[in-house]
C-alpha positions in Angstrom: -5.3 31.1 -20.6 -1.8 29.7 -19.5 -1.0 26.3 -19.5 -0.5 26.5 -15.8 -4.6 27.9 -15.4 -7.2 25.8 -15.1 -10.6 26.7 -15.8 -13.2 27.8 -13.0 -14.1 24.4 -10.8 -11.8 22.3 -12.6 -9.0 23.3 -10.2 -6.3 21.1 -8.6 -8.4 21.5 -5.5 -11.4 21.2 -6.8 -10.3 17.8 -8.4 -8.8 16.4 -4.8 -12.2 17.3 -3.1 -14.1 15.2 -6.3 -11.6 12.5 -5.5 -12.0 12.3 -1.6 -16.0 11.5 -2.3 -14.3 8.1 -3.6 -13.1 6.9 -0.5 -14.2 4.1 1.1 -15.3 5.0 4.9 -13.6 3.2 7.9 -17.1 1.5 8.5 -17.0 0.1 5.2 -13.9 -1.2 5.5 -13.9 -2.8 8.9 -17.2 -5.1 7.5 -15.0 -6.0 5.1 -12.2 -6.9 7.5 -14.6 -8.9 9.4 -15.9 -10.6 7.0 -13.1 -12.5 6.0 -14.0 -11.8 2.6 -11.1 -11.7 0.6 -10.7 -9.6 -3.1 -13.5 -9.1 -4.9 -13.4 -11.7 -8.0 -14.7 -8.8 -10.3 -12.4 -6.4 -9.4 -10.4 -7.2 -12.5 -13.8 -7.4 -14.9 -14.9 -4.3 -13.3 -11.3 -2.4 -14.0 -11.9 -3.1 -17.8 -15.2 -1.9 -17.5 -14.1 1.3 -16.6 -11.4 1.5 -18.7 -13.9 0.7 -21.9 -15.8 4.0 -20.6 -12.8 5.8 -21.0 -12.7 4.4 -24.6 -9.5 2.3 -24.5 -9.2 -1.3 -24.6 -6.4 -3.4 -22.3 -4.3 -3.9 -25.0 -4.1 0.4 -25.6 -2.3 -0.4 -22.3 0.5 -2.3 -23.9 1.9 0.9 -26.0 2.5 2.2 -22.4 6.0 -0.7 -21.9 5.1 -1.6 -18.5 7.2 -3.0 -15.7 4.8 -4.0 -13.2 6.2 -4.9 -10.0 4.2 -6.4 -6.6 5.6 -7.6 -3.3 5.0 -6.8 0.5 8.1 -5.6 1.2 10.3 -3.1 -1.4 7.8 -2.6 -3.5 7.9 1.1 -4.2 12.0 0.9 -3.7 12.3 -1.5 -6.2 10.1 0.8 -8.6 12.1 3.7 -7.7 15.3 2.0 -8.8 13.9 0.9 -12.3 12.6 3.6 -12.7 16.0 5.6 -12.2 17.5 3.3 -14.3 15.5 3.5 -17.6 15.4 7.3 -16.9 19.1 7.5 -16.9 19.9 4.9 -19.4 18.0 7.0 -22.1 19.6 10.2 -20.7 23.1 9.3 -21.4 22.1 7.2 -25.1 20.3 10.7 -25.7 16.8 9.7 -26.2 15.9 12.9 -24.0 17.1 16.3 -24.8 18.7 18.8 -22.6 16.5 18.7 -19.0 15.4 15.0 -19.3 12.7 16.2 -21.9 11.9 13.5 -24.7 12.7 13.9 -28.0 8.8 13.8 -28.8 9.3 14.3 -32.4 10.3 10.7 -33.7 9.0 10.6 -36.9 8.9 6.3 -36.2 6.7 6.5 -33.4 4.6 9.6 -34.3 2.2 10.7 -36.4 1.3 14.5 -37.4 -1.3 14.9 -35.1 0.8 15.6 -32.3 -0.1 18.7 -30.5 2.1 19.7 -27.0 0.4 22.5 -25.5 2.9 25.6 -24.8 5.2 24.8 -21.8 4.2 21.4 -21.3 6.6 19.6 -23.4 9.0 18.4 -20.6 5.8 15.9 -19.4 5.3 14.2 -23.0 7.2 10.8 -24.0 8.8 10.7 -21.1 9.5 7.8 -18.3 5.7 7.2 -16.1 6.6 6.2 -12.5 2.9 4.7 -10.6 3.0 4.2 -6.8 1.4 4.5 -3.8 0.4 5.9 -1.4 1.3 9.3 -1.5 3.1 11.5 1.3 2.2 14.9 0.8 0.2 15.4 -2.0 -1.9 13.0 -4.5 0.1 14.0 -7.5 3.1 12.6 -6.6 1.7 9.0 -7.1 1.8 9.8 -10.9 5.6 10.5 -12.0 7.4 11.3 -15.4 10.5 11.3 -15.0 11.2 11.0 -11.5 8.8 14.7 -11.3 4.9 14.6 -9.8 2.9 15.8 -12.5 2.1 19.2 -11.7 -1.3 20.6 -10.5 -2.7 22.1 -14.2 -1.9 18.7 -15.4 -2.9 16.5 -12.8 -6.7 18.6 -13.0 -6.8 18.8 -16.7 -6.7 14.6 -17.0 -8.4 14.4 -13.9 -11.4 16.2 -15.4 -11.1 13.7 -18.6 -11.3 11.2 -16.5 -14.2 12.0 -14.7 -16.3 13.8 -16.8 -16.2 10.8 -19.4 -17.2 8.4 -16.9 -20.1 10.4 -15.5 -21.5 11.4 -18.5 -20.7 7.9 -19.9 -24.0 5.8 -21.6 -24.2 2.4 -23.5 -24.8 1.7 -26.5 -27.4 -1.0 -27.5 -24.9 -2.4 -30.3 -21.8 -2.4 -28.4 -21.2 -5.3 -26.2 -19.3 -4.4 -22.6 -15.7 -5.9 -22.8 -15.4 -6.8 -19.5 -17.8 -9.9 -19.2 -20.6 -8.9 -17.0 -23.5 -9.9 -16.5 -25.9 -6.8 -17.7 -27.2 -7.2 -13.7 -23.8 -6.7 -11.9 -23.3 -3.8 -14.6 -26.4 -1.6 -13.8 -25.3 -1.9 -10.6 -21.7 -0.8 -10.9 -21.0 2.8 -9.4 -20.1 5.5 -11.8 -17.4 6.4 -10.4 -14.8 3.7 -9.4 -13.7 4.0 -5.5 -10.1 6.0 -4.5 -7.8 3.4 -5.5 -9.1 2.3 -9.0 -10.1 5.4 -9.9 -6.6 7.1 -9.4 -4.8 4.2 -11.4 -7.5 4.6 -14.2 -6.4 8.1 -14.2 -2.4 7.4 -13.8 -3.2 4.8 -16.8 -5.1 7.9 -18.9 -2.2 10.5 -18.0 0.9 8.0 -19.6 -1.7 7.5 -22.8 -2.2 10.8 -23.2 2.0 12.1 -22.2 2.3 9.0 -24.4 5.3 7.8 -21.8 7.8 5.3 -23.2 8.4 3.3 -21.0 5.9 3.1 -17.7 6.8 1.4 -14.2 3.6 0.0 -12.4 3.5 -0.5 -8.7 0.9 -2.6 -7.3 -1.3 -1.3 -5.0 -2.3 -4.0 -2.6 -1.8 -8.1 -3.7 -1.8 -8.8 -7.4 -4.3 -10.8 -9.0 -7.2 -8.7 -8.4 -5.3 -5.3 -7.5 -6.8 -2.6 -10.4 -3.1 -2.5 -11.8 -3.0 -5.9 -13.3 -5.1 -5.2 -16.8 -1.7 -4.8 -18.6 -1.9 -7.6 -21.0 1.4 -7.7 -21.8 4.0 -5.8 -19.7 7.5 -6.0 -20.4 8.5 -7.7 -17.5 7.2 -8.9 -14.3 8.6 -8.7 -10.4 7.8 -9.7 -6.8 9.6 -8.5 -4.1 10.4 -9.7 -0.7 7.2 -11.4 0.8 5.6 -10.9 4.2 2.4 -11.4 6.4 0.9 -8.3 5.3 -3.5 -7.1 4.8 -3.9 -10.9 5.8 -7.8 -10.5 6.2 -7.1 -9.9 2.0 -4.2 -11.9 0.8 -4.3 -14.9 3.0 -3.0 -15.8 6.6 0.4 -17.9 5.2 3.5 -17.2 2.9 2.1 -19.5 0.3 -1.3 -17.8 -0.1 0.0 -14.5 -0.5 2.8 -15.7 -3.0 -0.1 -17.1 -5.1 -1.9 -14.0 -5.1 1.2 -12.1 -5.8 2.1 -14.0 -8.3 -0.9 -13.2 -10.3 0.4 -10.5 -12.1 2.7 -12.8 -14.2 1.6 -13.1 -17.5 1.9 -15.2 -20.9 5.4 -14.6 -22.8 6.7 -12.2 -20.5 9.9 -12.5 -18.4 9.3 -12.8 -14.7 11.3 -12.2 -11.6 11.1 -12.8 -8.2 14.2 -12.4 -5.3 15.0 -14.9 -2.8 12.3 -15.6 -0.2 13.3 -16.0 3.2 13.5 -19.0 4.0 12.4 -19.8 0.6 8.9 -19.8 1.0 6.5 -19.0 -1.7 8.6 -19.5 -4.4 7.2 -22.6 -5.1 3.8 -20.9 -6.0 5.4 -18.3 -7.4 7.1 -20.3 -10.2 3.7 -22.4 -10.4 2.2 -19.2 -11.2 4.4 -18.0 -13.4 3.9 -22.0 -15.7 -0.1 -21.3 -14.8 0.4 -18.0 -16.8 2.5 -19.0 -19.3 5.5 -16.9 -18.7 8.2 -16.8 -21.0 10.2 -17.5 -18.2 10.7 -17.7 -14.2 13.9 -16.5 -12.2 15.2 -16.2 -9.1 17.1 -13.2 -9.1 20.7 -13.9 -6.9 22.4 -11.1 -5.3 25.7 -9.5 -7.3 28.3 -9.3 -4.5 29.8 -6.1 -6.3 26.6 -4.5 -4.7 28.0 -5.2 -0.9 30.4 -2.3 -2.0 28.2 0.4 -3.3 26.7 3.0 -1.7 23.2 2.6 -2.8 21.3 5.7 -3.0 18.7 4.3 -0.6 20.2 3.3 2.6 19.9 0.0 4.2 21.5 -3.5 4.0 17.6 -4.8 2.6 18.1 -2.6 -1.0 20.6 -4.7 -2.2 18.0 -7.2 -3.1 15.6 -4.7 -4.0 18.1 -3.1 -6.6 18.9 -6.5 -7.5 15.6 -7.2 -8.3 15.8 -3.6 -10.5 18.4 -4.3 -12.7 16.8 -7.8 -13.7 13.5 -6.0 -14.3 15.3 -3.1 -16.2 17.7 -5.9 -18.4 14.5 -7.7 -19.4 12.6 -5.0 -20.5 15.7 -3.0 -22.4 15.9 -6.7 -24.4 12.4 -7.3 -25.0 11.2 -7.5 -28.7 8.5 -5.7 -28.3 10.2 -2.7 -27.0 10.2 0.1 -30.1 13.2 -0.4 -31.9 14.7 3.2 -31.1 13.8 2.7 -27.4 15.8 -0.2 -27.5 19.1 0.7 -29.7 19.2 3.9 -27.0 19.3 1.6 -24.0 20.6 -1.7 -24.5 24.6 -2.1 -25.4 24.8 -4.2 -22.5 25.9 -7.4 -22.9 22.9 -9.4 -22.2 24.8 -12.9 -22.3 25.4 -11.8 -18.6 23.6 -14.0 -16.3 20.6 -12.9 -14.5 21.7 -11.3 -11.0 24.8 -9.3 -13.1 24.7 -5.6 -12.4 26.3 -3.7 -15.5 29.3 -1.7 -14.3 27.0 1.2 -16.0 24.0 0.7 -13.9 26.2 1.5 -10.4 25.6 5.1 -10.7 21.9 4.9 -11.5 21.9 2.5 -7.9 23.6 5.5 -6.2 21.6 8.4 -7.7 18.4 6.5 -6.5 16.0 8.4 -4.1 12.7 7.5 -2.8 10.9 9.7 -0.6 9.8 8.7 3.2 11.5 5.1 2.8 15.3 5.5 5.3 15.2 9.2 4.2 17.3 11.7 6.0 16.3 15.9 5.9 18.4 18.3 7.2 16.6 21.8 8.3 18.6 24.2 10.4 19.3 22.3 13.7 16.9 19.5 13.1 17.7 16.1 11.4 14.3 14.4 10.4 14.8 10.6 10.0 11.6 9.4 7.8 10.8 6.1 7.2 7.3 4.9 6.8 7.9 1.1 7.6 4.4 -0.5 8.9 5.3 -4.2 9.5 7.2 -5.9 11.5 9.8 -7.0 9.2 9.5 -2.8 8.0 10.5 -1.7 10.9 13.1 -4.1 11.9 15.2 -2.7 8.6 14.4 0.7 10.0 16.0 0.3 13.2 18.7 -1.4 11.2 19.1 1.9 9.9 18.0 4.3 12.0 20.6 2.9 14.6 23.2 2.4 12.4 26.0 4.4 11.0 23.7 6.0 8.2 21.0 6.9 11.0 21.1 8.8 14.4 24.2 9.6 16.2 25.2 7.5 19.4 26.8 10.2 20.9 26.9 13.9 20.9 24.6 16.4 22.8 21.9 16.4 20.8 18.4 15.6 21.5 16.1 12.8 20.0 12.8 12.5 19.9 10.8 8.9 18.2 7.3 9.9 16.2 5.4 7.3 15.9 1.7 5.8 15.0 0.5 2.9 13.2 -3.2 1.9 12.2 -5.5 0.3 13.9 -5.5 -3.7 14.4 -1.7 -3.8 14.1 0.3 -4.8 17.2 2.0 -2.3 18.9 3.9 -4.3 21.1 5.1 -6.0 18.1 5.9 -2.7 15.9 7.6 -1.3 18.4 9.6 -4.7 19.5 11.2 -5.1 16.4 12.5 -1.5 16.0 13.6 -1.7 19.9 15.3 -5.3 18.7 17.1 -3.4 16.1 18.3 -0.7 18.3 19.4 -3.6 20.9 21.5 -5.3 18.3 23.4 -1.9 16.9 23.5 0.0 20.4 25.0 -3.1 22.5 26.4 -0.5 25.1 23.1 1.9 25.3 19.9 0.7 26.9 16.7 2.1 25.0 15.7 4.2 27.8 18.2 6.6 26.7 18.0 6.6 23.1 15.4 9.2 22.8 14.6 12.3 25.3 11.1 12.3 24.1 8.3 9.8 22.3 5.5 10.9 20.5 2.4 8.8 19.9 0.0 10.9 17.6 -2.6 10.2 14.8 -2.3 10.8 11.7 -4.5 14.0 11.4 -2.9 17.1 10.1 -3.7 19.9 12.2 -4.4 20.4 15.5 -7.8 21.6 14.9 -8.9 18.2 13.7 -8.3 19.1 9.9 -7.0 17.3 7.3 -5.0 18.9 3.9 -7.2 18.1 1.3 -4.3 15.9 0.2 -4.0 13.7 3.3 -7.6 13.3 4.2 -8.2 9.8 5.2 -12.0 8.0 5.7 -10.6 5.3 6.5 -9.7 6.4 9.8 -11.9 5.1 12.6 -13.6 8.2 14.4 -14.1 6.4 17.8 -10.4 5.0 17.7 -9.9 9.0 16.8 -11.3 10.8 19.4 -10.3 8.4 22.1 -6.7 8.3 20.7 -7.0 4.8 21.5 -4.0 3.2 19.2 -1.9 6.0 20.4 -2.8 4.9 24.0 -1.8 1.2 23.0 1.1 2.3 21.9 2.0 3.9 24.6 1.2 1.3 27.0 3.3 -1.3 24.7 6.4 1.6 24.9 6.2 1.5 28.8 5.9 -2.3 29.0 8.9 -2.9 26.4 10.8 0.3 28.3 9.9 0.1 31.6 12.7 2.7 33.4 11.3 5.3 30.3 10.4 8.7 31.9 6.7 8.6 31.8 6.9 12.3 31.1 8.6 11.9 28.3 5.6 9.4 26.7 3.3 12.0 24.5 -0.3 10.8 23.4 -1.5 13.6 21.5 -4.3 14.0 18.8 -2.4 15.4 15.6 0.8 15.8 13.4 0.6 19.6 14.4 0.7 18.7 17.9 4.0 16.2 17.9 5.6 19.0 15.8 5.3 21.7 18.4 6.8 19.0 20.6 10.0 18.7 18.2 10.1 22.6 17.8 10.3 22.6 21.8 13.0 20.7 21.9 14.8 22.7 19.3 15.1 25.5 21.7 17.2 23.1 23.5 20.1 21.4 21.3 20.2 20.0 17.8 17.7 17.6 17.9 17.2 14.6 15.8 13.7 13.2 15.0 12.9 9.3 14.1 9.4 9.7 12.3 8.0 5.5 11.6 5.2 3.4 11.7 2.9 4.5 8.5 3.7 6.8 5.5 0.5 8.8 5.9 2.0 10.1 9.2 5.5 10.7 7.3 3.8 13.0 4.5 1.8 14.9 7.6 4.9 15.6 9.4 6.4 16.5 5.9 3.5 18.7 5.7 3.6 20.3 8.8 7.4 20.9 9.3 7.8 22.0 5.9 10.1 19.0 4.5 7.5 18.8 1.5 8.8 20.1 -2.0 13.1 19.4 -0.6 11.9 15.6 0.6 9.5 14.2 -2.2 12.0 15.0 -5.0 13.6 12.3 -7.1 15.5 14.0 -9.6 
């Protein structure tokens, strides 16, 4: 059997169906919501229960040389620019071999045992990228060097993953690690829900590809999120901070900061930029002391970034890739990075203060991508605008570029159509405000009612039949908000109130991604057209789906 095979039932597609059964339901989550309850305090006791059925231990984690990063804004861009940098940085000190492939063989770091099945080798001791959520299909969530793991792969640790925890049993002379009570763990589901149970398996995947240097994006907060179980990462970073999954975090600044700022840990370095209006950083730094940190910094801006073109667009990166190049610096000095790691990718002078962007990191900035965040496609007459901005401060840097020179063109005979959605117990008004705000500021001359020649308000179900790829099926979604396409109606509403001389003709409610395509590809007959897709990356993966964008817009490399 090929390395690309997988045996019967143990399929790519057989794993995403397994995995789908770990969702939580809408239901579910709407009690919660309701409840007010916030993070479960077990969560983290729980994680290293699972992880102990696996058989590793936390500190197996710490061989992994993790930069874990949080934040409500920038997250994933910040973790896209570290990891660019630490993947080029060893590139060009040639710790990978022709193709970014690692130089496995290191007789310092690796034993005899060391088998690479045929074909595979390019995945092994290579640089693990973590994030969420995904666009188009699960895989890309877990990254070695800037690549999704591909389908054999991602079924073949899948399978580890859960065959060891459902066939896993106790033993009588073995203590649990994580701390529970013996009632809360006869309780505990075998298999962990969507979330925890993909991050158990990224974790598995960079043990067993033994990656050398891993970049952790939280999912959701910090102190309880399932990716904080890292003992000792390399380095530590929040990035901008906003009112985001209050019902969670907290209603204020100060209460998220404090959750956010629980993934700081004892002797590590950590990093935070400048908050607006400098809230939270007070309980970020008290965090940071409560931890034990080795140390807490603001990271300022380097005005030499005002003149690079990043490779992600919009004024807002330059403190994300600020925050990067910190992160990066920290962890290239850290002590505890192996030795040959560290000769490859230091020789950069690290008497420069904090905020200083090596003249050699520019190009890593500028090679940067990171799909469905200010991302432009080109296919045939169609220019597909993507960003997958969901808050209010989100989608204000959309419109900043979306509407400005990088974005959609002020002039011209082509046609432009707005896609947009955005879940359930957001405010429209307010979503669409801020990107209509935006457009104000950068189109002075234009009034919004002639920015776009259609508006789309559609869910974020695939096909028109109702269907989901197995990929992008969602239980979270509502199915009475579904079938009465009430957000989309909201939306709609708010569009016509904020744009009140908008053609109602031109204001589409319609019940999938399918559908608002067939709408673009109408107008295509037409003109050029350009398309503005915002308000939630699960709709930005469907329309990458469904217009074809997928394999050209979630690459990295």
């Amino acid at each position: 059997m090929s390395t690309t095979d997988s045996p019967a039932g143990k399929t790519y597609r057989d794993a995403i169906n397994l995995l789908n059964t770990c969702q939580s339901n809408a239901a579910t989550i709407d009690a919660i919501r309701k409840s007010g309850m916030k993070m479960n305090q077990y969560a983290i006791p729980e994680m290293v229960e699972y992880l102990h059925r696996l058989g590793y231990k936390p500190d197996d984690l710490n061989a992994l040389n993790v930069i874990h990063i949080t934040g409500t804004k920038g997250k994933g861009s910040t973790s896209a620019f570290v990891e660019r940098i630490c993947r080029e940085r060893f590139i060009e000190k040639g710790y990978f071999g022709n193709g970014g492939v690692s130089k496995l063989r290191n007789k310092e770091e690796e034993g005899d045992d060391d088998v690479v099945e045929g074909g595979d080798e390019e995945w092994y001791g290579g640089i693990g990228l973590y994030t969420s959520p995904h666009l188009c299909a699960v895989r890309e969530r877990i990254r070695i060097n800037g690549k999704p793991i591909p389908e054999h792969l991602f079924a073949k640790f899948f399978f580890e993953v859960w065959e060891r925890l459902e066939t896993y049993a106790p033993k009588a002379s073995t203590a649990s690690p994580s701390g529970l009570p013996e009632s809360h763990l006869a309780q505990l589901a075998r298999h962990p829900v969507y979330f925890r149970f993909l991050t158990l398996l990224a974790f598995h995947t960079f043990v067993q590809t033994r990656t050398r240097l891993t970049v952790l994006e939280v999912g959701m907060g910090g102190t309880y999120d399932s990716t904080n179980i890292v003992p000792r990462p390399l380095a530590c970073g929040v990035t901008a901070l906003g009112l985001d999954h209050t019902f969670m975090l907290g209603n204020t600044i100060e209460e998220i900061a404090k959750n956010k700022g629980g993934i700081y840990k004892k002797g590590v370095p950590c990093f935070s930029v400048s908050q607006e209006g400098h809230k939270g950083e007070r309980e970020l730094q008290e965090a940071a002391e409560r931890a034990g940190a080795e140390s807490f910094q603001i990271v300022p801006i380097d005005p030499v970034l005002n003149s690079v073109k990043l490779g992600l667009p919009g004024k807002h990166q330059i403190i994300n890739a600020s925050l990067a190049v910190a992160l990066a610096r920290a962890a290239f000095a850290s002590t505890r990075l192996p030795s040959s790691l560290s000769r490859m990718a230091v020789s950069i002078d690290s008497a420069q203060p904090i905020g200083t962007v090596p003249e050699a990191y520019l190009p890593y900035l500028e090679r940067t991508r990171w799909p469905g965040r200010c991302q432009t496609v080109n296919q045939g007459g169609t220019t597909w605008l993507l960003d997958g901005a969901h808050t209010v401060e989100s989608l204000t840097c959309c419109g900043d570029w979306a509407f400005g020179p990088d974005g959609m063109r002020k002039t011209g005979l082509q046609r432009r159509v707005l896609v947009f959605n955005c879940t359930s117990g957001r405010s429209a008004p307010a979503l669409l405000g801020a990107l209509i705000d935006a457009g104000k500021r950068a189109w002075s001359g234009e009034g919004p009612e002639s920015w776009f020649d259609q508006v789309i308000f559609c869910t974020n179900v695939t096909y028109t039949d109702g269907g989901f790829k197995g990929d992008l099926t969602s239980k979270a979604i509502d199915l009475n908000d579904l079938s009465a396409l009430a957000t989309q109606h909201q939306l709609a509403d708010a569009w016509a109130m904020l744009v009140p001389s908008f053609s109602k003709d031109s204001i589409h409610v319609v019940p999938s991604i399918e559908h608002a395509v067939r709408i673009v590809r109408g107008e295509e007959a037409k003109a050029q057209v350009e398309v503005l897709v915002a308000g939630s990356l699960h709709l930005v993966g469907g329309v990458m789906e469904v217009a074809g964008l997928g394999e050209q817009a979630i690459d990295m490399s």
